[in-house]
Biotite code that builds the C-alpha atoms (Angstrom):
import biotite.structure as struc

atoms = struc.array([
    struc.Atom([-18.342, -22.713, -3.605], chain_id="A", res_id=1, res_name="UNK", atom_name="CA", element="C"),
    struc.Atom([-14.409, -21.842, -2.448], chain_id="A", res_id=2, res_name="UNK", atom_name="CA", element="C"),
    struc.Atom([-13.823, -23.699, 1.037], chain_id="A", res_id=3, res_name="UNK", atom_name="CA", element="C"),
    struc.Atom([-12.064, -20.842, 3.612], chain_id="A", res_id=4, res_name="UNK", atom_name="CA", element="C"),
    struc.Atom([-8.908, -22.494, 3.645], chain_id="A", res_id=5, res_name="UNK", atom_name="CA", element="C"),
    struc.Atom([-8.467, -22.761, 0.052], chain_id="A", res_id=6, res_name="UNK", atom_name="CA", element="C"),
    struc.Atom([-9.168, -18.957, -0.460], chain_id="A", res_id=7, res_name="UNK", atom_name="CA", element="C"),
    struc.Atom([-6.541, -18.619, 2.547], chain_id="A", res_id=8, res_name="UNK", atom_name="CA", element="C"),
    struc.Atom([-4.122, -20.608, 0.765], chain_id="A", res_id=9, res_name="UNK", atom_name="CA", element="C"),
    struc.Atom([-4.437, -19.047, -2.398], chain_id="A", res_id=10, res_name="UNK", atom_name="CA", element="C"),
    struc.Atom([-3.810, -15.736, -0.592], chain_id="A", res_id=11, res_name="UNK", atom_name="CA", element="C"),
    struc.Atom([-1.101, -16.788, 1.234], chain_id="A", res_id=12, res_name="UNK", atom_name="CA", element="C"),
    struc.Atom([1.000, -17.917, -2.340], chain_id="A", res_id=13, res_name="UNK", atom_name="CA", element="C"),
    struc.Atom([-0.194, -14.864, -4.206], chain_id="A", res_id=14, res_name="UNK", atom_name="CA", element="C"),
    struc.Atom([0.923, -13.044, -1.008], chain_id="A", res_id=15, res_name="UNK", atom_name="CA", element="C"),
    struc.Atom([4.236, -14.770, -0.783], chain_id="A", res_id=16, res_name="UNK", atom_name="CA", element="C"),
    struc.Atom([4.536, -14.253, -4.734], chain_id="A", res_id=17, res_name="UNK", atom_name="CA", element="C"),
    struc.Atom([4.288, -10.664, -4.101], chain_id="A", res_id=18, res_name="UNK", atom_name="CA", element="C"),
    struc.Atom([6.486, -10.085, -1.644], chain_id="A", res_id=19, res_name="UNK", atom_name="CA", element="C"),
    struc.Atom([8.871, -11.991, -3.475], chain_id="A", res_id=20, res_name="UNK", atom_name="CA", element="C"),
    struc.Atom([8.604, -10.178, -6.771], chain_id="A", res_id=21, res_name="UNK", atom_name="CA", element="C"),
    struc.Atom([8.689, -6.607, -4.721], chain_id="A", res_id=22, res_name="UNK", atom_name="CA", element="C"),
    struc.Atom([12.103, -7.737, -2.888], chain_id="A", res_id=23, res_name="UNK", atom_name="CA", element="C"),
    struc.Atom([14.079, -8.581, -5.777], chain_id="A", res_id=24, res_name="UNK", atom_name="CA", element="C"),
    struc.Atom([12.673, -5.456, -8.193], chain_id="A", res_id=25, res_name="UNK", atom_name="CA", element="C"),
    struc.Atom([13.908, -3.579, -4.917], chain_id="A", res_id=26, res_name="UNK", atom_name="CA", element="C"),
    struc.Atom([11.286, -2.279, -3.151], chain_id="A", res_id=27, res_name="UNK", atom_name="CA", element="C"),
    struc.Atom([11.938, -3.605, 0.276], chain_id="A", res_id=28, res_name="UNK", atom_name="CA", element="C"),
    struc.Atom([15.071, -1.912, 0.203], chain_id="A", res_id=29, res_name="UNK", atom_name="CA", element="C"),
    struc.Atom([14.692, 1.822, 1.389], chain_id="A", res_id=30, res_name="UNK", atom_name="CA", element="C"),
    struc.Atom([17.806, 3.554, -0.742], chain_id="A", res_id=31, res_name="UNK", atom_name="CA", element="C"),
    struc.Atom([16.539, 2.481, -3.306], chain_id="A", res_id=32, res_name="UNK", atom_name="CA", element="C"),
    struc.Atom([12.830, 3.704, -2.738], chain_id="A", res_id=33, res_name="UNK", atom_name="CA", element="C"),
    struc.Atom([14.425, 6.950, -1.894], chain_id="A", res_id=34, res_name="UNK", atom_name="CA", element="C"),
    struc.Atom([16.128, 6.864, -5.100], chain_id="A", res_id=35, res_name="UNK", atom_name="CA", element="C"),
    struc.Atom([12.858, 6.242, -6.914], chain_id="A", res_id=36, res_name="UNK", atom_name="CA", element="C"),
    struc.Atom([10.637, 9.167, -4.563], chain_id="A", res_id=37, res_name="UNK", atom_name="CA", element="C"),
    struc.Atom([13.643, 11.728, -5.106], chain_id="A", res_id=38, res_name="UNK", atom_name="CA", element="C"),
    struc.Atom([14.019, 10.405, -9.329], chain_id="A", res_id=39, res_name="UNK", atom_name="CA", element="C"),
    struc.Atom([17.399, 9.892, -8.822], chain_id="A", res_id=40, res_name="UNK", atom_name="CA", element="C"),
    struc.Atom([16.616, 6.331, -10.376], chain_id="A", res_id=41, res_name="UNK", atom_name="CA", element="C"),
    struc.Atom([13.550, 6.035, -12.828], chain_id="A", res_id=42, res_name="UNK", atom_name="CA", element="C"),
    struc.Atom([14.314, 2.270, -12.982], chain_id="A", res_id=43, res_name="UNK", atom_name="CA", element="C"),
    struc.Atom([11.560, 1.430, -10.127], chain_id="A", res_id=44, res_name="UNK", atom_name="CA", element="C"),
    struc.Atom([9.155, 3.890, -11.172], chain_id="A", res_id=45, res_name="UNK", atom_name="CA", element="C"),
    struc.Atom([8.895, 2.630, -14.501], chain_id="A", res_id=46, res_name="UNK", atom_name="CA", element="C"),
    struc.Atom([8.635, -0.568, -13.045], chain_id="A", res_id=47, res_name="UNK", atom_name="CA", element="C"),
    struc.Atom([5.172, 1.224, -10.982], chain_id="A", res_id=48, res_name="UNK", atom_name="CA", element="C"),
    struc.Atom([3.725, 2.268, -14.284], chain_id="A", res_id=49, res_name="UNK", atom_name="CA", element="C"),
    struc.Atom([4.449, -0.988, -16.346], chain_id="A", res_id=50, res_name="UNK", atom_name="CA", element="C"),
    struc.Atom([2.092, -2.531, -13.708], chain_id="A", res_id=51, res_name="UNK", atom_name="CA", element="C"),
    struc.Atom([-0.115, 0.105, -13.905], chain_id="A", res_id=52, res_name="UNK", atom_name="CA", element="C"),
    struc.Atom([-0.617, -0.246, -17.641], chain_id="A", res_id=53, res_name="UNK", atom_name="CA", element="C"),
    struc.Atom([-0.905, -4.415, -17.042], chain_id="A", res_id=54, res_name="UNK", atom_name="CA", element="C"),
    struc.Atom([-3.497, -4.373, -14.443], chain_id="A", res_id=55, res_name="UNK", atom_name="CA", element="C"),
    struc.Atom([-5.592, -1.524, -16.635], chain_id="A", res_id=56, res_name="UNK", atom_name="CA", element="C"),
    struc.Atom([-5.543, -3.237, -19.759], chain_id="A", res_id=57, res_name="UNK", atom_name="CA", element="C"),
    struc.Atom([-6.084, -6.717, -17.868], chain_id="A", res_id=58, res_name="UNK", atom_name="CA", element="C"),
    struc.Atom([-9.119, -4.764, -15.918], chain_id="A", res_id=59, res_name="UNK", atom_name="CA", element="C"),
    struc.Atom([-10.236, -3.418, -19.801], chain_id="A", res_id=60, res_name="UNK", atom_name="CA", element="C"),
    struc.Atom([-10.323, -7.053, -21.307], chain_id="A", res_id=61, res_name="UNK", atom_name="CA", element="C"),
    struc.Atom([-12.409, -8.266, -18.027], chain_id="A", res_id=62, res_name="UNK", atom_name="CA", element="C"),
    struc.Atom([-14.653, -5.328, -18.593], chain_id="A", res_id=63, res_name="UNK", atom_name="CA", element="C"),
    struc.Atom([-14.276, -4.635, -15.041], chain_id="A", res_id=64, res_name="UNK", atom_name="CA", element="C"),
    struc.Atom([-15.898, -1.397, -13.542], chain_id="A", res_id=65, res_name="UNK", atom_name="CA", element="C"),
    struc.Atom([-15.717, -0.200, -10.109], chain_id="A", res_id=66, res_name="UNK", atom_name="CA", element="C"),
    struc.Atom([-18.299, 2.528, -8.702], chain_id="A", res_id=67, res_name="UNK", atom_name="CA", element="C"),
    struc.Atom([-17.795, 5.799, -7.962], chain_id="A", res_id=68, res_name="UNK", atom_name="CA", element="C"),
    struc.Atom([-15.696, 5.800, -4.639], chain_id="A", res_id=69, res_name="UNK", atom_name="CA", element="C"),
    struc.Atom([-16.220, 8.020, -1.666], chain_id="A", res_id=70, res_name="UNK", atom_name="CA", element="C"),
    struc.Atom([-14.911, 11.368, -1.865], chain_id="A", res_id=71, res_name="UNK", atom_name="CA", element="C"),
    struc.Atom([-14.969, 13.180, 1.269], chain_id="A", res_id=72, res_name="UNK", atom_name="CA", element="C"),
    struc.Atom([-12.759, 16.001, 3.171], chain_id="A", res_id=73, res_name="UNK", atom_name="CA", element="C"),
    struc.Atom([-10.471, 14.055, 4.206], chain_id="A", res_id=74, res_name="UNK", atom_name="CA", element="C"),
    struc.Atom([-8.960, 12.097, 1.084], chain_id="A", res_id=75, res_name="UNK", atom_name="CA", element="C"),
    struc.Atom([-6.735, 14.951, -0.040], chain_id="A", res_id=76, res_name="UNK", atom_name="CA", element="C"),
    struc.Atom([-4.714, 15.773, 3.320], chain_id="A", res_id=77, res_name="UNK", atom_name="CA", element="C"),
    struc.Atom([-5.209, 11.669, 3.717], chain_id="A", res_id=78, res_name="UNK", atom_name="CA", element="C"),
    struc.Atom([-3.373, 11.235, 0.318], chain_id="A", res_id=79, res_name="UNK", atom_name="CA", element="C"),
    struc.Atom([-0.992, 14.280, 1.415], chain_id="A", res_id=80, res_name="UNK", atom_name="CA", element="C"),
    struc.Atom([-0.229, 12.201, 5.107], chain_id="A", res_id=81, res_name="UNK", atom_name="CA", element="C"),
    struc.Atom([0.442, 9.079, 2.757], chain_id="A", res_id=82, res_name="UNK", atom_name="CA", element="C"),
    struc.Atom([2.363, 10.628, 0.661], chain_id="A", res_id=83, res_name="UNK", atom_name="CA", element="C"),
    struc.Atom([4.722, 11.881, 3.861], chain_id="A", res_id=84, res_name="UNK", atom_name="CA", element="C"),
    struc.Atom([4.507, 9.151, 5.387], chain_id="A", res_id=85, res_name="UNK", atom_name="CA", element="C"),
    struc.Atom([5.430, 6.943, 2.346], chain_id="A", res_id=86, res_name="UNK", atom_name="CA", element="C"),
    struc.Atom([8.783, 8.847, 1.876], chain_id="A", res_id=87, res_name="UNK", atom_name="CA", element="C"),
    struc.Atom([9.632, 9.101, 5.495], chain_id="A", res_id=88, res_name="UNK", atom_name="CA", element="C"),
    struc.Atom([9.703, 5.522, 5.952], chain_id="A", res_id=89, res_name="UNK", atom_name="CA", element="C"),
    struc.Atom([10.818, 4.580, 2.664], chain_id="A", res_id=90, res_name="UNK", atom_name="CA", element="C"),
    struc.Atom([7.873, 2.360, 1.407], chain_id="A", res_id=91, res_name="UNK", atom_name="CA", element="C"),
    struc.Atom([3.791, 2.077, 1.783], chain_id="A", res_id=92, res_name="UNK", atom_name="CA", element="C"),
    struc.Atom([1.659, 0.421, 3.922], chain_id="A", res_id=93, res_name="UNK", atom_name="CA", element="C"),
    struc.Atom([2.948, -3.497, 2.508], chain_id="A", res_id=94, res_name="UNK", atom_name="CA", element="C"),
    struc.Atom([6.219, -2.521, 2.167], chain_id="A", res_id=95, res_name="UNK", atom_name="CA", element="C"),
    struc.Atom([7.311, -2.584, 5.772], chain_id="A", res_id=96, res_name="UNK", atom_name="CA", element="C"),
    struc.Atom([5.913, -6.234, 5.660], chain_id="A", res_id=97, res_name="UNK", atom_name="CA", element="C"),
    struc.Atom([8.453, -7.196, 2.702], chain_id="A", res_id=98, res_name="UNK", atom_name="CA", element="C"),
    struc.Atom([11.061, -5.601, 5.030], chain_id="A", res_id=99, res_name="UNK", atom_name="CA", element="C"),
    struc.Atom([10.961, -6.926, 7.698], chain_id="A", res_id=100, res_name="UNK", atom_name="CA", element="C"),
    struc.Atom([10.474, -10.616, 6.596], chain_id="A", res_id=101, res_name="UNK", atom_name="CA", element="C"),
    struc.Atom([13.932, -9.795, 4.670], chain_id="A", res_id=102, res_name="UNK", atom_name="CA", element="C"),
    struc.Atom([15.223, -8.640, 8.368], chain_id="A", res_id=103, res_name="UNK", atom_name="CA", element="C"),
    struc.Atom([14.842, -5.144, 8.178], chain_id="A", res_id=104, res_name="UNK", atom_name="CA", element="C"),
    struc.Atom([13.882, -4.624, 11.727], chain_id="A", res_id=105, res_name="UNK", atom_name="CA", element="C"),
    struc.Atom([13.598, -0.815, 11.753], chain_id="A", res_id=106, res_name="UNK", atom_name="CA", element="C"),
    struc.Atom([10.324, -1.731, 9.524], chain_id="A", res_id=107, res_name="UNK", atom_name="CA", element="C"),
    struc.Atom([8.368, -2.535, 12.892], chain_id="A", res_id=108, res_name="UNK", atom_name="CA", element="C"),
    struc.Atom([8.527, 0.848, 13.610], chain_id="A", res_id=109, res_name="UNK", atom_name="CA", element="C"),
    struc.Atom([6.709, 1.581, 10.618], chain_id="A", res_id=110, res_name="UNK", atom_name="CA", element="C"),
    struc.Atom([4.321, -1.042, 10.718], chain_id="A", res_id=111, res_name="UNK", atom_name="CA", element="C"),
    struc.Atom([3.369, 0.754, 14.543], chain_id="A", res_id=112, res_name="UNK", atom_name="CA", element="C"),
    struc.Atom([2.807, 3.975, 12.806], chain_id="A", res_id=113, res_name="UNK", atom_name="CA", element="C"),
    struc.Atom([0.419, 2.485, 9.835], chain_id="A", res_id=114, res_name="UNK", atom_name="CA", element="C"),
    struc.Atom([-1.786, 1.114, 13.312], chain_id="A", res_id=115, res_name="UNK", atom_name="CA", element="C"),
    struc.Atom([-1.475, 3.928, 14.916], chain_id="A", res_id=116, res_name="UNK", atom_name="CA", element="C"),
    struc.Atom([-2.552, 5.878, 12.233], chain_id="A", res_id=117, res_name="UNK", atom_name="CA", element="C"),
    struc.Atom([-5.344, 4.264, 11.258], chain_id="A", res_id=118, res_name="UNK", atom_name="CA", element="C"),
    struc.Atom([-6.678, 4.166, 14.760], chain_id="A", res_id=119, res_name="UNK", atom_name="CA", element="C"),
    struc.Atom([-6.330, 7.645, 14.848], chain_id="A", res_id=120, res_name="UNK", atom_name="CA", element="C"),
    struc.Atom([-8.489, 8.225, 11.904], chain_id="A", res_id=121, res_name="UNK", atom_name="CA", element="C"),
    struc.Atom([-11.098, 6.034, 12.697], chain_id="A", res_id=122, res_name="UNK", atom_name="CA", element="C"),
    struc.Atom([-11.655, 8.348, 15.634], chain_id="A", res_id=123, res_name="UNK", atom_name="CA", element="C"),
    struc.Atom([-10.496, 11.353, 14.789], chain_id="A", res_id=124, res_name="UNK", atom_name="CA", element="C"),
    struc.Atom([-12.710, 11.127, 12.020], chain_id="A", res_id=125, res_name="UNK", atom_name="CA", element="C"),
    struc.Atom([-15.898, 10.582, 12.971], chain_id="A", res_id=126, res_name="UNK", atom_name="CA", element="C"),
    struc.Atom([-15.495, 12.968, 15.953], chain_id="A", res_id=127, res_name="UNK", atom_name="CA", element="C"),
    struc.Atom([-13.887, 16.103, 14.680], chain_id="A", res_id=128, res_name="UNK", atom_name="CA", element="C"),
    struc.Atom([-14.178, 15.770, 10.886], chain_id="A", res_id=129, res_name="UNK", atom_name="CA", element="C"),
    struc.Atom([-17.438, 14.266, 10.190], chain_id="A", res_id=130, res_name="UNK", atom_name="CA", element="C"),
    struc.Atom([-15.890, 12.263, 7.962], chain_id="A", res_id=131, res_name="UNK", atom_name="CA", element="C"),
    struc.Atom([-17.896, 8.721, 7.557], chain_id="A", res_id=132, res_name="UNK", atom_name="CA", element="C"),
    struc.Atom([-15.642, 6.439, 9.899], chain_id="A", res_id=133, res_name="UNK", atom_name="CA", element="C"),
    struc.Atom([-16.102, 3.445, 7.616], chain_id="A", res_id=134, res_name="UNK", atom_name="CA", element="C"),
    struc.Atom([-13.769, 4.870, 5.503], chain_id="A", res_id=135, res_name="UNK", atom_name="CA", element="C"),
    struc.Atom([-10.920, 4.514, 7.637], chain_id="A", res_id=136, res_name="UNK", atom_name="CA", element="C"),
    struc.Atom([-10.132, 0.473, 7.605], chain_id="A", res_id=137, res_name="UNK", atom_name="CA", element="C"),
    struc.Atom([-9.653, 0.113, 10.900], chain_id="A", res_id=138, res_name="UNK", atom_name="CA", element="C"),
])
């Protein structure tokens, strides 16, 4: 059995791993993001599906399978909202983190919204929608 704190720790280095590897392939840095959401610059969005094909074929050797999610109302305007909200502030929900340990302050704006936001879900959901408010990590 994993102790607590060495799960934590191993999170913490993959974490710090991460944001490392995201600064310096430039996706803390919101010009270039733009760049990449506007395809000015396919250099970063390559870079998105190279992962993409990693993790899938490492997920194919594991033979790892995930259920069928859930699929409710209000994944598509969700995924639309992301997708706003994504090029508005120039990165997704860990981005803002990566910024703002490399200084970019402006980020803690954005981090405010992603709280908001899901806040706002997680009652707006189950109140007007109907929509199961588990879904809505919050």
């Amino acid at each position: 059995m994993r102790s607590r704190g060495a799960v934590l720790l191993a999170n913490l280095l993959t974490g710090l791993a991460l944001g490392f590897t995201v600064t310096r392939i430039g996706f803390g840095d919101y010009a270039e993001l733009n760049r990449m959401l506007t395809f000015q610059d396919s250099r970063m969005l390559l870079a998105v599906f190279g992962a993409i094909v990693i993790i899938a074929s490492v997920f194919a050797l594991l033979r790892v399978r995930r259920g069928a999610g859930r699929l409710h109302a209000g994944v598509v305007p969700g995924a639309v909202l992301f997708g706003i909200g994504w090029a508005i502030s120039g990165g997704c929900p860990a981005i803002p983190l990566v910024q703002v340990a490399s200084g970019y302050l402006p980020a803690l704006v954005t981090i405010a919204g992603i709280v908001v936001g899901v806040r706002l879900c997680h009652w707006a959901g189950g109140r007007f929608f109907r929509i199961d408010r588990g879904s809505c990590e919050g």
